[in-house]
N, C-alpha and C positions, 0 to 999 in steps of 0.2 A: 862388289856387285857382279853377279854371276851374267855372261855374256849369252843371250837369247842365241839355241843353235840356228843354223844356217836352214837348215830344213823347216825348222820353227817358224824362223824370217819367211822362207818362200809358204806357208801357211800348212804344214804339219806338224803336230804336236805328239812325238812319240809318246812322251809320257802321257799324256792324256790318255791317248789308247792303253797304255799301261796299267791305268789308274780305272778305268771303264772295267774292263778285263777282271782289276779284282774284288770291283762291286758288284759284277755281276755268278762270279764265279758260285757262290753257294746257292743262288737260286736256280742254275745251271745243274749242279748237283743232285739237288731234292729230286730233279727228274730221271735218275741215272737207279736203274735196277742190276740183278746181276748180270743182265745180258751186256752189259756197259761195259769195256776191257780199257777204254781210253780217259784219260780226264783231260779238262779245260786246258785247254792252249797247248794238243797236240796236234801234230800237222793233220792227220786224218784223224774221224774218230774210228773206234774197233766197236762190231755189235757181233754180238755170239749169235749165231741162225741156229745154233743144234735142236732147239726147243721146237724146230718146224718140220723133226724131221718124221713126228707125228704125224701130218699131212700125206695122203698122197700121191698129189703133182704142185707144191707152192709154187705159188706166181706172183711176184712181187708187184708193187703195184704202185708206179711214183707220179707223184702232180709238182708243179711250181706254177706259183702266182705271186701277185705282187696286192699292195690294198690300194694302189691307185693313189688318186688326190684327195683319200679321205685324210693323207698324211696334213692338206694344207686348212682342213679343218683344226687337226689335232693340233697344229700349229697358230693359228686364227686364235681359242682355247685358251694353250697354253698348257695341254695334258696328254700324256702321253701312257695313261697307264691302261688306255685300249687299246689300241690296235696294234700290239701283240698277239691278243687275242683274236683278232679279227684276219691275223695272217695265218695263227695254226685251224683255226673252225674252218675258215675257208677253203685249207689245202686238206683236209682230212675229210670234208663232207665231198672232197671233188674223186679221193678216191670209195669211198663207204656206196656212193651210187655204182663200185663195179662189184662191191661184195666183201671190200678189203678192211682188214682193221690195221691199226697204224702201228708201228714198228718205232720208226726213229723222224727225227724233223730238222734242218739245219737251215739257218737264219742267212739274211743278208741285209745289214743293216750301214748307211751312208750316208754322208751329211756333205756342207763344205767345210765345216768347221766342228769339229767332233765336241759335245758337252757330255764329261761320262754319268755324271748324273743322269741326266734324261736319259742315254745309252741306257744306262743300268734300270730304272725305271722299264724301259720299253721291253729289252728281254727278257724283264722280270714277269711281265704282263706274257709275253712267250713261253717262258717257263711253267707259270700256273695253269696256260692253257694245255700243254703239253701234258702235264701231270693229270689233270682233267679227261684229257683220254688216252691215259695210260699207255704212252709215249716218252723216248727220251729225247732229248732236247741234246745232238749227239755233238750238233759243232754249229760254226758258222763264222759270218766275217764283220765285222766291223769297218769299213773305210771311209776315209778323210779325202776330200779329194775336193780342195777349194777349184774354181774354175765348171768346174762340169757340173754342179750344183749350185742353187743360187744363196746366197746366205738366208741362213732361218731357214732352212728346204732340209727334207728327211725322203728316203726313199727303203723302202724297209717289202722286202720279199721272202719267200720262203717257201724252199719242199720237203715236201713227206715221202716216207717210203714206207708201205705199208704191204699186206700180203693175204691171200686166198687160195683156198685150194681151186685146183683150176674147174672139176664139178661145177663147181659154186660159186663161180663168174657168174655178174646178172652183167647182163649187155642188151639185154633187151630185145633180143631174137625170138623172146616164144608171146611177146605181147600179141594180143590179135584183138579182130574186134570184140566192142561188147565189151573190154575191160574196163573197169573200172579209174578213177583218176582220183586220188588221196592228194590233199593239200595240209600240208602241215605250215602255221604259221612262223612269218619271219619277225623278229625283233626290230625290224624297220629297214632301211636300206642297205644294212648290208658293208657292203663294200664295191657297190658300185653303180653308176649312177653320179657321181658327185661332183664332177663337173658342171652336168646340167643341176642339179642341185644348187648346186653354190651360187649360178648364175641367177637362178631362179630369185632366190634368199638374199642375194645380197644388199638389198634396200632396209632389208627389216636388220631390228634387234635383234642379235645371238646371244645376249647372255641375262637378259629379264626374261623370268619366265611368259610365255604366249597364251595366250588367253585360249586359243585354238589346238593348243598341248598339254601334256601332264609335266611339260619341265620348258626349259628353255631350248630355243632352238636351236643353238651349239650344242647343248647335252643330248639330246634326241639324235643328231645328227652322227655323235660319237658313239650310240649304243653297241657293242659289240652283237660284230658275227655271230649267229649264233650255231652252236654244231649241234648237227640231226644223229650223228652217231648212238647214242643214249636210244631214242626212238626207233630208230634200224634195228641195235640189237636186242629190244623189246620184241620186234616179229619176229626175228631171227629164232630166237628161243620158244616163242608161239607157235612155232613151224608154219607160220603165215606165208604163202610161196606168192612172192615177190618176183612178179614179170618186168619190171624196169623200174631204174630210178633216177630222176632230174634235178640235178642242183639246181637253181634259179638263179643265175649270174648275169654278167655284160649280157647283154641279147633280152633279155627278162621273160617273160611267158610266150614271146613268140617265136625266138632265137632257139632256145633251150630243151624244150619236150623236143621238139623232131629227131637231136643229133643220135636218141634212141627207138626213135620207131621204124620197124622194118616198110621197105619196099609198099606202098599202096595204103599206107596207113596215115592216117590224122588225128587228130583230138578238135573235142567241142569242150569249152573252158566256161563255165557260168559266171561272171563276174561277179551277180548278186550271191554268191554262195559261200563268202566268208567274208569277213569283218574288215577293210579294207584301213590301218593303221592312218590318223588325223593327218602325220607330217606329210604322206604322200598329196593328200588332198590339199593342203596349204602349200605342198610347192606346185601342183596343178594351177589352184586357181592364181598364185601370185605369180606362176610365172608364162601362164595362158596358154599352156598345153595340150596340145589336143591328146585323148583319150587314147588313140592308136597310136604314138609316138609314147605314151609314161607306160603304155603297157610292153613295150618294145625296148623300154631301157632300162626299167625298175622293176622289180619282184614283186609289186603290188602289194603285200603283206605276206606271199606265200615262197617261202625257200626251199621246199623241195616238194619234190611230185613224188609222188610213192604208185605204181601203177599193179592194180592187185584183180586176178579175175573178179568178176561181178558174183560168184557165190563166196566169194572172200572176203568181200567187202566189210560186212555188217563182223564178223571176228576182228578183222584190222582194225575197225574204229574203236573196237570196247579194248581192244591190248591197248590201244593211244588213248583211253577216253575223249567221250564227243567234243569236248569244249576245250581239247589240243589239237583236233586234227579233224577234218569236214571234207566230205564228198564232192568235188568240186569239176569233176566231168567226166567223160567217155572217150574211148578209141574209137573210131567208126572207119571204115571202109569207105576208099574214095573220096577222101580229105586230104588236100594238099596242106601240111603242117598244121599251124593252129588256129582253131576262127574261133576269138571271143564273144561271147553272145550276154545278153540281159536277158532274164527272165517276165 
């Protein structure tokens, strides 16, 4: 009988990570173009930049985020082969609103007790996201780390580095008023929110389907991120000129538009002006939320703001057709951040 190591004992399992590593290695791959000089399980990875040297000022462009405690849904579940996805859409739409497209992406993924299955599952969901926008998936780390983590706990983050010519930064300095506000919708919450979510939900059933959803309330709740990149470079190539753009993150519709409007500027937000996704409404009324606090912590159904002069408008929606993407308010002058209104 072969004698369990000492390390093993104190609660790390090298081979495990060993064994993760090489289930995950060819979905890691698939994402590797020729700008990829490195493979799996080098200390750094290598990305060739000479393809930028077309540009004439690159400006690289990096985000890191984490997906929160949607990990203790995925866990709750028992499935893991979202929010992978829901870590690279995340950090790729946080850089696409300065103008950038994505380069390379590197994981960080933790447990207290490493399963390389589920590992491999998870990066794998990372990797198809990656490939998906045309990104490589360059490195990242796996750690076991019993004590700092609680058993059954996953903690799973990630950055991108992505790049724009410096022209072609949207920062949101020539927004003014009178512009227009595009809402494109979100796949449901996102990734974030989920705390108050959870607290909301947790009397009901998560895994019969709800009579007030199109699936059950664990599977809604796991819907991946969804990435707006696809619809950006739809205008992009429409030469549609794009004065600012808003992830809809932590902060939700009221946190979020301001970090891009200049000096004296506001938005008015119509609530009645797009189709407002069921799960949010079922965790409003079950968990008795008042309307300015779920607008203030959830994306309501809208994940990114697109902000397009007012004679742009009507071009923007037919490049997005109407029934992906809705008119959803204005910049006005002498608005302090965002005032939600009903129609």
């Amino acid at each position: 009988m072969t004698q369990k190591s000492a390390y093993a004992q104190a609660g790390v399992d090298i081979a495990a990570g060993s064994r993760a590593t090489r289930l995950m290695k060819a979905a890691v791959q698939a994402t590797y173009g020729p700008e990829v000089l490195s493979d799996v399980g080098s200390f750094g990875g290598l990305f060739d930049i000479s393809s930028l040297k077309g540009m004439l000022q690159p400006v690289l462009v990096a985000s890191t985020d984490g997906v929160g405690t949607k990990t203790k849904v995925a866990a709750a579940m028992n499935r893991w082969d979202t929010i992978g996805h829901d870590i690279v859409n995340h950090c790729v739409n946080d850089i696409v609103v300065q103008g950038a497209r994505p380069l390379f992406f590197l994981d960080y993924v933790a447990s207290s007790k490493l399963d390389p299955d589920q590992i491999a599952t998870i990066v794998g969901g990372i990797a198809l996201a990656c490939s998906a926008a045309g990104c490589a998936l360059l490195g990242g780390e796996t750690a076991e780390m019993p004590g700092v983590y609680a058993p059954g706990e996953i903690d799973l983050v990630g950055t991108v580095v992505g790049v724009v010519d410096r022209a072609k930064v949207i920062d949101g300095r020539r927004i003014q008023a009178g512009d227009v506000i595009i809402g494109l919708p979100s796949s449901g919450l996102h990734t974030n929110g989920y705390t108050l979510a959870r607290a909301a939900l947790a009397g009901l059933d998560w895994v019969k389907k709800h009579s007030a959803l199109e699936a059950a309330i664990g599977e809604s709740l796991l819907t991946p991120h969804r990435s707006y990149l696809p619809e950006v470079q739809k205008l992009w190539r429409a030469n549609i000129d794009i004065h600012g753009l808003a992830h809809i993150t932590g902060g939700g519709l009221i946190d979020n538009p301001p970090r891009i409007f200049p000096d004296g500027l506001g938005a008015t937000i119509w609530q009645d002006s797009w189709p407002i996704p069921p799960i949010f409404a079922l965790i409003q009324e079950t968990g008795r939320i008042a309307n300015e606090e779920m607008v203030h912590v959830f994306n309501m159904g809208l994940g990114m703001l697109i902000i397009v002069p007012a004679a742009a408008a009507a071009a923007a929606l037919a490049v997005l057709g109407e029934a992906n993407a809705y008119q959803v308010g204005e910049i006005m002058a002498g608005l302090d951040g965002v005032i939600i209104r009903h129609s």
